[in-house]
MIDRENGU-85729 format. One record per atom (N, C-alpha, C): residue number from 1; atom name; x, y, z. Coordinates in steps of 0.001 Angstrom, whole numbers, padded with zeros to 6 digits. Each point is the difference from the previous one (the first is absolute). Layout:
<atoms>
+------+------+---------+---------+---------+
! resi ! name !    east !   north !      up !
+------+------+---------+---------+---------+
!  NUM !   CA !       X !       Y !       Z !
...
+------+------+---------+---------+---------+
</atoms>
This chain:
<atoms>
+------+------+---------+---------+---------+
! resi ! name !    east !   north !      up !
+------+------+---------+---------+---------+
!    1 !    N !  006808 !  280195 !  125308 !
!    1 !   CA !  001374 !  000204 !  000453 !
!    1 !    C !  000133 ! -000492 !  001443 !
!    2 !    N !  001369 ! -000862 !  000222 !
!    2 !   CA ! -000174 ! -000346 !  001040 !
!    2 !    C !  000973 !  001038 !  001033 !
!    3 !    N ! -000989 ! -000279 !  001557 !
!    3 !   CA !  000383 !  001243 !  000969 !
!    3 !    C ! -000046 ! -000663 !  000755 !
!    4 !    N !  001366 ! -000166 !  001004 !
!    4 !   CA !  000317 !  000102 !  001021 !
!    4 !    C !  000352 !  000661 !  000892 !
!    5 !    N ! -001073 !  000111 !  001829 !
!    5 !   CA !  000641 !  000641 !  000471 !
!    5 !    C ! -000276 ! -000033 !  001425 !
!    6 !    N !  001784 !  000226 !  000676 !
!    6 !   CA !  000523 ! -000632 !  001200 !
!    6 !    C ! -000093 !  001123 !  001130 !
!    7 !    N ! -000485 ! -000360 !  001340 !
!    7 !   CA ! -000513 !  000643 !  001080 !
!    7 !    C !  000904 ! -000606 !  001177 !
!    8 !    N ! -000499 !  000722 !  001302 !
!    8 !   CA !  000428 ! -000278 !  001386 !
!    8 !    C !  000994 ! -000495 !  000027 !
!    9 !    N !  000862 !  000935 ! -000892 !
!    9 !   CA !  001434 !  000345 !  001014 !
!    9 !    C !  000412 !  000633 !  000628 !
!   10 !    N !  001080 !  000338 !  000786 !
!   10 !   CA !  000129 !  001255 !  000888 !
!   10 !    C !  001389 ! -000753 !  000686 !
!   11 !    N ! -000028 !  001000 !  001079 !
!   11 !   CA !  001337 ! -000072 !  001201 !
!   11 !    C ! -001107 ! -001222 !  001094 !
!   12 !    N !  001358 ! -001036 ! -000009 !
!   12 !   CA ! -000870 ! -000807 !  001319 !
!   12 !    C !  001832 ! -000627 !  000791 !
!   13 !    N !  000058 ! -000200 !  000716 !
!   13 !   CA !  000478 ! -000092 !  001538 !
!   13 !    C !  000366 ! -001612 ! -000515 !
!   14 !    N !  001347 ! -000546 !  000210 !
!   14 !   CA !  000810 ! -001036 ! -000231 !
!   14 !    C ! -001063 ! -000914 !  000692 !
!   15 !    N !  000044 ! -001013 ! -000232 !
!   15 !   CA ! -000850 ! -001541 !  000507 !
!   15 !    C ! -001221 !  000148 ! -000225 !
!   16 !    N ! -000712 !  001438 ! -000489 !
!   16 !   CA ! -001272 !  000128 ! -000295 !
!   16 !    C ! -000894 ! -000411 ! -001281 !
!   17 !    N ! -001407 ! -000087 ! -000165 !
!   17 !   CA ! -000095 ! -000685 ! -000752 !
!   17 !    C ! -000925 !  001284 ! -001245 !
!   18 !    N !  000214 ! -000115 ! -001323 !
!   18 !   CA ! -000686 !  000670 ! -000862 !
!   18 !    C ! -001006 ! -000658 ! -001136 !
!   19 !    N ! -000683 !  000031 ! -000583 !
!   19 !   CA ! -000747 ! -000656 ! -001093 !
!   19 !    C !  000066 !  001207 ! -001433 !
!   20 !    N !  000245 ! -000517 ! -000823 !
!   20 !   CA ! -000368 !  000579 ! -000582 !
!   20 !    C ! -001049 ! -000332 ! -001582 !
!   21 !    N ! -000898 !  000804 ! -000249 !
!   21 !   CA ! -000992 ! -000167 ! -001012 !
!   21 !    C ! -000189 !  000214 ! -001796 !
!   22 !    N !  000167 ! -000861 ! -000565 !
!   22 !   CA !  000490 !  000552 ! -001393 !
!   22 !    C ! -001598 ! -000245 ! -000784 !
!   23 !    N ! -000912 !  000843 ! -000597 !
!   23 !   CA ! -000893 !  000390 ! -000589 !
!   23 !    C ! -000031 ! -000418 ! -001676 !
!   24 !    N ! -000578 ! -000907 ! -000205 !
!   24 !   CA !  000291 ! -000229 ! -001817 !
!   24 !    C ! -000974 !  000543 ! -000493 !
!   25 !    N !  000260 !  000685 ! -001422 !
!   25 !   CA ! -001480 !  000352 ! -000671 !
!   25 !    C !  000526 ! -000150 ! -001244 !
!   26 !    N ! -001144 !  000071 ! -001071 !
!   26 !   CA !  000643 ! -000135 ! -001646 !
!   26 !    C !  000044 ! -001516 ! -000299 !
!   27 !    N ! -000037 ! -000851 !  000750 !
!   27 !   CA !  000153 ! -001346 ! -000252 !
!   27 !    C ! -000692 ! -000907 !  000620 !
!   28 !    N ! -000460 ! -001391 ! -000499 !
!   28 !   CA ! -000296 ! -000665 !  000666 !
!   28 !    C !  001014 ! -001157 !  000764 !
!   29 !    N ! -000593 !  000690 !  001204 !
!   29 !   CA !  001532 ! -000400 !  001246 !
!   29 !    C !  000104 ! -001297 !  000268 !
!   30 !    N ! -000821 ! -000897 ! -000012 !
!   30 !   CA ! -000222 ! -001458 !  000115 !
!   30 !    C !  001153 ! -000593 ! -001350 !
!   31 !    N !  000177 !  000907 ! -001109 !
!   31 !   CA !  001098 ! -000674 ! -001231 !
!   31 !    C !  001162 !  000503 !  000286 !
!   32 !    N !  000711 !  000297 !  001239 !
!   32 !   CA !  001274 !  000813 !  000628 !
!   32 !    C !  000372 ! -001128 !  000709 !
!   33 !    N !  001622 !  000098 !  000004 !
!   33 !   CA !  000102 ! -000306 !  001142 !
!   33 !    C !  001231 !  001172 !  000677 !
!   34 !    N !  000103 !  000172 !  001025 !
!   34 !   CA !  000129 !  000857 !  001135 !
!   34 !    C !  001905 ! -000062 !  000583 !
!   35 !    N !  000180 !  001600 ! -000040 !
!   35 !   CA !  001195 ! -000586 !  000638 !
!   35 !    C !  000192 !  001310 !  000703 !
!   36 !    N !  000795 !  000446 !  001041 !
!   36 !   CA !  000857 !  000866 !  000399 !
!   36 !    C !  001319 !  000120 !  000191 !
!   37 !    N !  001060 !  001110 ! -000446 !
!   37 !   CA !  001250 !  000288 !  000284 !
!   37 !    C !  000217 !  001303 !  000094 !
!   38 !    N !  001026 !  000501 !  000715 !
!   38 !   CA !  000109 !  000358 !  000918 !
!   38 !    C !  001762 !  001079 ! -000551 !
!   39 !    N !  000120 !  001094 !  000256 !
!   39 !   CA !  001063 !  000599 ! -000651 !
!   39 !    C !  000447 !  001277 !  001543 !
!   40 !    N !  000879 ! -000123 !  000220 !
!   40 !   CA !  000908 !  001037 !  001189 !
!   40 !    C !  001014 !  000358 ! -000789 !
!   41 !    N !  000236 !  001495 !  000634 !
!   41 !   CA !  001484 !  001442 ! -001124 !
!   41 !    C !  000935 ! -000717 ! -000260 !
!   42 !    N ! -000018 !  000135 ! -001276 !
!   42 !   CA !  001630 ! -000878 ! -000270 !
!   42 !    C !  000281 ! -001319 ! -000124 !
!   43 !    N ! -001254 ! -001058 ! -000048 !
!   43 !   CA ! -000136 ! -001001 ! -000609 !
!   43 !    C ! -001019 ! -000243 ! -001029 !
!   44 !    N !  000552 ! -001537 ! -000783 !
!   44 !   CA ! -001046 ! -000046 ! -000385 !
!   44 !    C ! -001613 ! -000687 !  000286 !
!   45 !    N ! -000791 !  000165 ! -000450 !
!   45 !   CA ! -001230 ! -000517 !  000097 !
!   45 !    C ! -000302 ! -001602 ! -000165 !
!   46 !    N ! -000235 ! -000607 !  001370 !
!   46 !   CA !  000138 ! -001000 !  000630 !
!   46 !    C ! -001512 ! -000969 ! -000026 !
!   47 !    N !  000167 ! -000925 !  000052 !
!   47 !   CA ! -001306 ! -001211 !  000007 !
!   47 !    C ! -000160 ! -000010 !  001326 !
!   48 !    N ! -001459 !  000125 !  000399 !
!   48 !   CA ! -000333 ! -000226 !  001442 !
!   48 !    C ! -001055 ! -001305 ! -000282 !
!   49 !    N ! -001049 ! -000341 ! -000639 !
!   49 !   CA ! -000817 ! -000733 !  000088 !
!   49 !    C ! -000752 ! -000170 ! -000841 !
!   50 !    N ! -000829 ! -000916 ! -000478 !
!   50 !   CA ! -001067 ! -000123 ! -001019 !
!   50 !    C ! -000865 ! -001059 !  000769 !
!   51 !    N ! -000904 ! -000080 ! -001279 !
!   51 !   CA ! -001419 ! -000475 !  000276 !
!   51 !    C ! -000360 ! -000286 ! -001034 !
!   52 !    N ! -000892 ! -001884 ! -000109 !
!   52 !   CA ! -000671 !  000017 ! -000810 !
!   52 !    C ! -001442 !  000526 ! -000761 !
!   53 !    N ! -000750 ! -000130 ! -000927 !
!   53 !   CA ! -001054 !  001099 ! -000450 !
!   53 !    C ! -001168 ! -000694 !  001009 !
!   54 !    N ! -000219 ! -001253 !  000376 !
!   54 !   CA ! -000701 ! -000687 !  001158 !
!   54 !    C !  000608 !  000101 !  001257 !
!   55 !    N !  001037 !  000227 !  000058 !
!   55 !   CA !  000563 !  000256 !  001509 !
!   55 !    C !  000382 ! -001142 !  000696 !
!   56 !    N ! -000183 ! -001247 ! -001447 !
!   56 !   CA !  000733 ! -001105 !  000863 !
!   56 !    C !  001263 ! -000458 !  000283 !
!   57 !    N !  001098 !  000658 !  000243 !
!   57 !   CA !  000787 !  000655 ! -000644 !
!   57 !    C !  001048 !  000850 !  000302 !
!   58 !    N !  000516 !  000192 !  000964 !
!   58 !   CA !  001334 !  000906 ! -000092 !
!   58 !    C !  001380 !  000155 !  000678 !
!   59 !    N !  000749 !  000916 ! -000101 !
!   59 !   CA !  001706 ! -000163 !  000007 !
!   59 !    C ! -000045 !  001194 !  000162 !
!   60 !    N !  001829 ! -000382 !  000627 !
!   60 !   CA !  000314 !  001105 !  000907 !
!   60 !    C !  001700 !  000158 ! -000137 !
!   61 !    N !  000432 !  001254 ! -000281 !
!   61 !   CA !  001136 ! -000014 !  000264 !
!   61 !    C !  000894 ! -000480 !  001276 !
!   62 !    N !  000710 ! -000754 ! -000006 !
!   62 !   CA !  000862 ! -000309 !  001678 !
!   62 !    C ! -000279 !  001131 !  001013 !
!   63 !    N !  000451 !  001235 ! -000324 !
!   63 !   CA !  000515 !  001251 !  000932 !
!   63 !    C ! -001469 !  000271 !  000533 !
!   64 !    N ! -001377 ! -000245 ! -000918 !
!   64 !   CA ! -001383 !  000372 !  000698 !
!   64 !    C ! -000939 ! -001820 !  000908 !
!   65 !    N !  000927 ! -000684 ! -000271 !
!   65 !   CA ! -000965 ! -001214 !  000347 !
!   65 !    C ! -000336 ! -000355 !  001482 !
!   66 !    N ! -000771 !  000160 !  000067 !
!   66 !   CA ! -000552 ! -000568 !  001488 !
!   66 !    C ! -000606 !  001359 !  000522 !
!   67 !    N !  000513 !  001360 ! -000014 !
!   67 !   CA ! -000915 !  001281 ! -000284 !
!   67 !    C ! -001021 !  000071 ! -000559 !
!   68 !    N !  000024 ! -000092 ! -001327 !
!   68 !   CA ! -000382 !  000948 ! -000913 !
!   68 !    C ! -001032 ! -001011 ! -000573 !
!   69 !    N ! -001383 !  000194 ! -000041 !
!   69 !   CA ! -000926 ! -000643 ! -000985 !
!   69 !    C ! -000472 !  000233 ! -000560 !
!   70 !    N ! -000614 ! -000188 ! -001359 !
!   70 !   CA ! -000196 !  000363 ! -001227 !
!   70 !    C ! -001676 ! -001063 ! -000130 !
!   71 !    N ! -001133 !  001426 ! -000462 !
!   71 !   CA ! -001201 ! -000796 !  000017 !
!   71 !    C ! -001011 !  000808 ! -001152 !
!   72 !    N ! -000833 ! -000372 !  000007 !
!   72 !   CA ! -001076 !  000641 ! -001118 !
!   72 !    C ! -001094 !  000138 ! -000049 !
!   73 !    N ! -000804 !  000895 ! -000497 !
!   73 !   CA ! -001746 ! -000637 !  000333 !
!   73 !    C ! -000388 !  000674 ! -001390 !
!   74 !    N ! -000501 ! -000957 ! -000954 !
!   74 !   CA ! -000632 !  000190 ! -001272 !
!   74 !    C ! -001076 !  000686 !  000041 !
!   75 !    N ! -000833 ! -000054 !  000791 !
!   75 !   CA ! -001151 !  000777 ! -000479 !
!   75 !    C !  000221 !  001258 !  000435 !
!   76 !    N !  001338 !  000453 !  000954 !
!   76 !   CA !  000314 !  001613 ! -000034 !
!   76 !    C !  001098 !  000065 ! -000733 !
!   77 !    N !  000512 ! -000850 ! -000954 !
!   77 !   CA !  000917 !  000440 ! -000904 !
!   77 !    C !  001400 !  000934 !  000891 !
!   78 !    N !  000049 ! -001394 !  000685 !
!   78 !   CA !  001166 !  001226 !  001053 !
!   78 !    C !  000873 ! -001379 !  000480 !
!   79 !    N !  001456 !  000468 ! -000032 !
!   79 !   CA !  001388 ! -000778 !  000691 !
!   79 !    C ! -000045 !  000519 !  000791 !
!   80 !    N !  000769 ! -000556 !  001675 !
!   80 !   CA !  000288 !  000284 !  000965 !
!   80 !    C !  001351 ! -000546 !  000411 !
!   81 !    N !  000564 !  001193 !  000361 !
!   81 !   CA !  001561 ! -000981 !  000835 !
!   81 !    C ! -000161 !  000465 !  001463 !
!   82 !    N ! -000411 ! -000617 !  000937 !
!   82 !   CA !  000143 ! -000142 !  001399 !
!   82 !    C !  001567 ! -000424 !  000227 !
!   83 !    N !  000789 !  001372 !  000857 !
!   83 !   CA !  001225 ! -000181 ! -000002 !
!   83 !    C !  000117 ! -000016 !  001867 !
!   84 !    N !  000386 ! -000912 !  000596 !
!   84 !   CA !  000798 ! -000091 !  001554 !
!   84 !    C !  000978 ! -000165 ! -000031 !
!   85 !    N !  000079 !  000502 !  001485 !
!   85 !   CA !  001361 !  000082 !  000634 !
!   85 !    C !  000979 !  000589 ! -001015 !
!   86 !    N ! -000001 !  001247 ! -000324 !
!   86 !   CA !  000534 !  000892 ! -001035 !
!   86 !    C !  001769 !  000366 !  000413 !
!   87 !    N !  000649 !  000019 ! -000379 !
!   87 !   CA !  001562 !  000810 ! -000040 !
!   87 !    C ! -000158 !  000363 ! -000554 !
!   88 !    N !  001368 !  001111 !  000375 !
!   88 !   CA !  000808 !  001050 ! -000841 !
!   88 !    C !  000227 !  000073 ! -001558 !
!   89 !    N !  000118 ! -001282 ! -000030 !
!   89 !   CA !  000090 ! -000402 ! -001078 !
!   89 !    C ! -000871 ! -000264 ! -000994 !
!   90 !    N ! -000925 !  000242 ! -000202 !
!   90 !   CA ! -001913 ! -000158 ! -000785 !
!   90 !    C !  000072 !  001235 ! -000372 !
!   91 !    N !  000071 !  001098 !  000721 !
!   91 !   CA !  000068 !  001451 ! -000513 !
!   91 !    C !  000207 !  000066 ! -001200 !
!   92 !    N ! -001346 !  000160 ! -000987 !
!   92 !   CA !  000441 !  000487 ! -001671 !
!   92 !    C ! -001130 ! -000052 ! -000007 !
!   93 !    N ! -000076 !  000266 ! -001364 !
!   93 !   CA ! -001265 !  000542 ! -001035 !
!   93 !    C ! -000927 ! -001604 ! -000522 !
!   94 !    N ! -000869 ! -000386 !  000749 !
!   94 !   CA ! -000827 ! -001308 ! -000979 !
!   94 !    C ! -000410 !  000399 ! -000683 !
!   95 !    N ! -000216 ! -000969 ! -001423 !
!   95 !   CA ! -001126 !  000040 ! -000940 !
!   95 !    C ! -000535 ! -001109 ! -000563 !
!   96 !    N ! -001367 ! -000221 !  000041 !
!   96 !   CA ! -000098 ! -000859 ! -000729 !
!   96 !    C ! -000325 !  000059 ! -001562 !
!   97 !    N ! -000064 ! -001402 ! -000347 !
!   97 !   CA !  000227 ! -000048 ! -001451 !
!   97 !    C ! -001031 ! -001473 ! -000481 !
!   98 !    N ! -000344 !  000188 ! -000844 !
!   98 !   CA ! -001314 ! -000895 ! -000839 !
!   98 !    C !  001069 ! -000677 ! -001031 !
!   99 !    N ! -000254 ! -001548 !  000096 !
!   99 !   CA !  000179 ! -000798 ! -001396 !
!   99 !    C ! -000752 ! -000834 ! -000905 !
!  100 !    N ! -000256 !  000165 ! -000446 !
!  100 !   CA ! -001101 ! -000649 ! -001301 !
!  100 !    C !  000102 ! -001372 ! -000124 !
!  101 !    N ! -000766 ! -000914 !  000787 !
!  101 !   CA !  000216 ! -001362 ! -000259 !
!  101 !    C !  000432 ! -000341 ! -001161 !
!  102 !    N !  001079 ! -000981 ! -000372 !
!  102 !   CA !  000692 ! -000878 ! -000938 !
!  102 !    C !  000891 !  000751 ! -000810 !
!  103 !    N !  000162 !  001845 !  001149 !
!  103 !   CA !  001345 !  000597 ! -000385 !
!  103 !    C !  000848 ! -000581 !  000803 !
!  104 !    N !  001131 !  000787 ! -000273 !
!  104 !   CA !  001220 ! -000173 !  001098 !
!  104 !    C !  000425 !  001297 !  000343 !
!  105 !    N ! -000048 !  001167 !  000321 !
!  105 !   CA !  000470 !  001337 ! -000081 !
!  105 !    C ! -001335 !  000839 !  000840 !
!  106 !    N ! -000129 !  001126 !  000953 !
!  106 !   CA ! -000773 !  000080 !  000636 !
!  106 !    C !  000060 !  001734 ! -000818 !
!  107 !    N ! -001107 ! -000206 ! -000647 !
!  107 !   CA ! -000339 !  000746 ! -001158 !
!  107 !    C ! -000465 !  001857 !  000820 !
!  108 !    N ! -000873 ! -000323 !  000917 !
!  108 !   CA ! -000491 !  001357 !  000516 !
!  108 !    C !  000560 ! -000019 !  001408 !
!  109 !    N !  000653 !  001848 !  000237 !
!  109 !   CA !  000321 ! -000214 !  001270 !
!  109 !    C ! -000636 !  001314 !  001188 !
!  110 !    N ! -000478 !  000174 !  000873 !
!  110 !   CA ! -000476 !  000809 !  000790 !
!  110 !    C !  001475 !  001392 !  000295 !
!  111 !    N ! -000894 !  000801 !  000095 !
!  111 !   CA !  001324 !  001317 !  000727 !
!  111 !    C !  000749 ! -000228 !  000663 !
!  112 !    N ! -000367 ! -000976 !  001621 !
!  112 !   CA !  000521 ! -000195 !  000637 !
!  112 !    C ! -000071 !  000869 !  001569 !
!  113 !    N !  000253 ! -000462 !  001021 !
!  113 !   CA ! -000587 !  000641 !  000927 !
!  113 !    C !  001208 ! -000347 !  001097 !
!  114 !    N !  000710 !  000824 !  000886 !
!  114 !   CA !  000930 !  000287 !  000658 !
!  114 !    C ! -000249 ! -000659 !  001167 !
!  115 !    N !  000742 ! -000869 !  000803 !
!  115 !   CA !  000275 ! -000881 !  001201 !
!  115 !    C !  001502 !  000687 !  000581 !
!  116 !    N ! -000235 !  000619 !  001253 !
!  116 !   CA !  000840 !  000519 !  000855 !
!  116 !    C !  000350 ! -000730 !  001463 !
!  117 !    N !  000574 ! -000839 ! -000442 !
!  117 !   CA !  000093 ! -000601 !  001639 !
!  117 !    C !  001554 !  000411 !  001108 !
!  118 !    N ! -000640 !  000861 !  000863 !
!  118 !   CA !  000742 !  000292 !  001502 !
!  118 !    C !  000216 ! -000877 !  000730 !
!  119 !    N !  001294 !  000606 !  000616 !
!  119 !   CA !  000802 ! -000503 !  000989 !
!  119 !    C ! -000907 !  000234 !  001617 !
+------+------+---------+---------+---------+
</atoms>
């Protein structure tokens, strides 16, 4: 069964910078490829970034680009979104989510882990 699961979020201070760590297990993570989005009260659940299953590879929503990078390391079976220079506006819940090479639909998704960014 596949398990995802998303760390180091918290309250961080506008222009500051956060990372956060997504943990794969249940699968072999090298046949994934990688994405994060991103959901705040009262909307819906938004595309922030992906990644290919080699990491050669990835995209970015407009609203995160030039911030926000999206990376991987296979042999810890772990996504990373290194997020700078943060606004008000990032504040929501990430999660990431696993897709099964030569799907189209990002099949498994993590709990999700809370990003609070202050004024």
């Amino acid at each position: 069964q596949v398990q995802l699961v998303e760390s180091g979020g918290g309250l961080v201070q506008a222009g500051g910078p956060l990372i956060l760590p997504c943990a794969a297990s249940g699968l072999t993570f090298s046949n994934y490829h990688m994405g994060w989005c991103r959901q705040a009260p009262g909307v819906e659940r938004e595309y922030v970034a992906a990644i290919t299953w080699s990491g050669d590879n990835t995209n970015y929503a407009d609203s995160v680009k030039g911030r926000f990078t999206i990376s991987r390391d296979n042999a810890k079976n772990t996504v990373y979104l290194q997020m700078n220079s943060l606004k008000l506006e990032d504040t929501a819940v990430y999660y990431c989510a696993a897709r099964l090479k030569g799907t189209s639909k990002y099949g498994s998704w993590g709990q999700g882990t809370q990003v609070t960014v202050s004024s």
